[in-house]
C-alpha positions in Angstrom: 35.3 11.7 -0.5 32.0 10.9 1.3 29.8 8.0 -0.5 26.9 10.8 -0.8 29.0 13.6 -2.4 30.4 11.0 -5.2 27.1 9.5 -6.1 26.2 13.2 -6.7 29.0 13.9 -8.7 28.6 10.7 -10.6 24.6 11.6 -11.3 25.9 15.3 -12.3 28.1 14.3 -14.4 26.5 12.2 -16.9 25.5 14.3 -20.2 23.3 16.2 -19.7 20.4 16.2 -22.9 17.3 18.2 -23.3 14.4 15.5 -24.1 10.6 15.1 -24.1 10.3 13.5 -21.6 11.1 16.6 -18.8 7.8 17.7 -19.2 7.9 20.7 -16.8 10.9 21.8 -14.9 11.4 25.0 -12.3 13.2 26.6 -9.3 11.2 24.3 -6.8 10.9 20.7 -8.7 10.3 18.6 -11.8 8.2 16.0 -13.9 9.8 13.4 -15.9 7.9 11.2 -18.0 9.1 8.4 -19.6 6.7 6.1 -21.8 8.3 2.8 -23.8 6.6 -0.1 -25.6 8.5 -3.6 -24.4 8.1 -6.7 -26.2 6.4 -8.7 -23.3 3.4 -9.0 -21.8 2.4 -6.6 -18.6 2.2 -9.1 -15.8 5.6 -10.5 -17.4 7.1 -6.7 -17.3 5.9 -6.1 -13.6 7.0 -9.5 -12.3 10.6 -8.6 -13.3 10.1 -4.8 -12.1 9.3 -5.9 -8.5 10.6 -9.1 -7.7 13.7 -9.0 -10.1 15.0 -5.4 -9.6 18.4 -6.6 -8.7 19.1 -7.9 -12.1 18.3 -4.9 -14.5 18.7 -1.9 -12.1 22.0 -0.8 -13.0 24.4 -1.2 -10.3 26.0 2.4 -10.7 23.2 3.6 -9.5 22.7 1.8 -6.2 25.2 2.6 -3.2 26.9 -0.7 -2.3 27.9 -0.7 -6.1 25.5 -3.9 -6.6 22.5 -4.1 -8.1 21.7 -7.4 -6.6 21.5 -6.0 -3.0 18.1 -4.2 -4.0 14.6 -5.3 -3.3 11.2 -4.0 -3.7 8.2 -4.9 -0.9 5.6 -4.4 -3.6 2.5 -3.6 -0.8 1.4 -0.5 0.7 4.7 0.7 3.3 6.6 -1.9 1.4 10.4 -0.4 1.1 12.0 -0.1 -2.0 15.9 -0.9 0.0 18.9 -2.0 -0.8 20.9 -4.0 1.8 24.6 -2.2 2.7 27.0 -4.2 4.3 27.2 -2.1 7.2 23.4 -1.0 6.9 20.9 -0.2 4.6 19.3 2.5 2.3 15.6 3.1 2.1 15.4 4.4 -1.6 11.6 5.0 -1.6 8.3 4.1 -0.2 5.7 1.8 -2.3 1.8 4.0 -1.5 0.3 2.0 -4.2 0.1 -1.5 -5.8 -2.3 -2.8 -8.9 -0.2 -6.5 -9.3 0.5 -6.6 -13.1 -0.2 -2.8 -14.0 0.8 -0.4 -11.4 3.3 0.3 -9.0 3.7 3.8 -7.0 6.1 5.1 -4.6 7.5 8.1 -2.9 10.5 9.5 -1.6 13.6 11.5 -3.1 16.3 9.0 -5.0 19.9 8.9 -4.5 21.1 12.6 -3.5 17.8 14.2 -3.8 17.5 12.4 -0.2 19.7 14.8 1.5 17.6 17.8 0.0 14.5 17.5 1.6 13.1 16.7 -1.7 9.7 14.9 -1.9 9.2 12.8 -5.1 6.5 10.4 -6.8 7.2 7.9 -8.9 4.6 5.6 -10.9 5.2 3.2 -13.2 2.6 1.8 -15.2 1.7 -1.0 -17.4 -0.6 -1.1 -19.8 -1.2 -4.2 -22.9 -0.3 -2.6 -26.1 -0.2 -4.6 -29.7 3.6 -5.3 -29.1 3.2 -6.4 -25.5 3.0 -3.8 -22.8 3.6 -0.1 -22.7 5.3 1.3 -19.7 5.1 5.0 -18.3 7.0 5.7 -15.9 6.4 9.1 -14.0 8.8 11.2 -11.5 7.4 14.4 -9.8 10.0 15.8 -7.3 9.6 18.8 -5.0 11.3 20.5 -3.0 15.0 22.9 -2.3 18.2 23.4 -3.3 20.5 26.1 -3.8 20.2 26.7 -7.3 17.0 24.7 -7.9 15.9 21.5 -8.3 15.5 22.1 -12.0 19.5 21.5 -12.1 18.4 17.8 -11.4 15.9 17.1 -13.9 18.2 16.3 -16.9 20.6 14.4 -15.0 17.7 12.3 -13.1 15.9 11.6 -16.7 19.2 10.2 -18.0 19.4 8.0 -15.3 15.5 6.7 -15.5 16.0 6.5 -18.9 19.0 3.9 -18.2 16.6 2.1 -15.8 13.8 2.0 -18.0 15.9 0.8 -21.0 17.7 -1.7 -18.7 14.3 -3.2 -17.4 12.8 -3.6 -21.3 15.7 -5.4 -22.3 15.5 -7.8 -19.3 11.9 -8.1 -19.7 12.4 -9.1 -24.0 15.6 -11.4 -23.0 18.0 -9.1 -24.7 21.4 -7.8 -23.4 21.4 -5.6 -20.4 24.9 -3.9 -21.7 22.7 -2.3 -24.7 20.9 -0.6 -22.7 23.2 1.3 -20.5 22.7 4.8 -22.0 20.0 7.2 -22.2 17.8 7.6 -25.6 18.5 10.6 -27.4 
């Protein structure tokens, strides 16, 4: 089984929830937002979002099957990429950088690569009375037999698991709690 058709199985497979954070789904695309209070402060929480992605990105979700191989260039062009060791995977582009608060980028993750989808992703920090609240944002475009909406559920599970990862890194707290979407 190609690499690309058992990530796809791997992201369809996971359960599959209704939640409030697909704010709009249909036949051509999606929007998933995703908003959490962490128990750190903002320029803490980005520092570990950019330069420490490799230790809270979970590494079933990466295609080497190691988190540690990923990297985000956090500057306009930078790469969001993961090293293979036979090549390399350009997961998305960084468009945008506020250091601290802000971090945009664009491009389709995983298997939404190979369907010409076009997605944008922010995440932002902003100081709340616990520490920082993050919302994270995913607008993806674009075809597939089907529809893209088929994607929406199983992409916000798997942001869910990133986001909940990359608070518990951020607080000090156990990465393994964290490995399954809110309901």
């Amino acid at each position: 089984m190609k690499l690309t058709h058992l990530v796809l199985l791997m992201i369809v497979c996971l359960p599959l929830s209704v939640t409030a954070e697909i704010k709009s789904q249909a036949h051509n695309g999606f929007h998933i937002q995703i908003e959490k209070v962490i128990a750190a402060p903002p320029e803490n929480v980005y520092d570990k979002l950019v330069n420490q992605v490799g230790k809270w990105w979970h590494p079933d979700h990466t295609w080497a099957g190691k988190s540690s191989a990923l990297s985000i260039e956090a500057s306009p062009g930078g790469c969001f990429c993961e090293q293979l060791d036979d090549g390399g995977v350009k997961h998305m582009e960084v468009v945008y950088v506020r250091s601290g608060s802000e971090l945009r980028m664009t491009g389709g993750l995983g298997p939404l690569q190979m369907t010409g989808a076009h997605g944008g992703m922010s995440w932002r920090l902003d100081a709340a009375d616990d520490g920082s609240k993050l919302t994270l944002h995913y607008r993806v475009t674009g075809f597939l037999p089907g529809g893209m909406n088929q994607f929406a559920g199983p992409v916000d599970d798997v942001l869910q698991v990133q986001l909940n990862r990359l608070a518990a890194f951020a607080e000090g707290r156990s990465l393994a709690v964290a490995n399954t979407p809110a309901k």
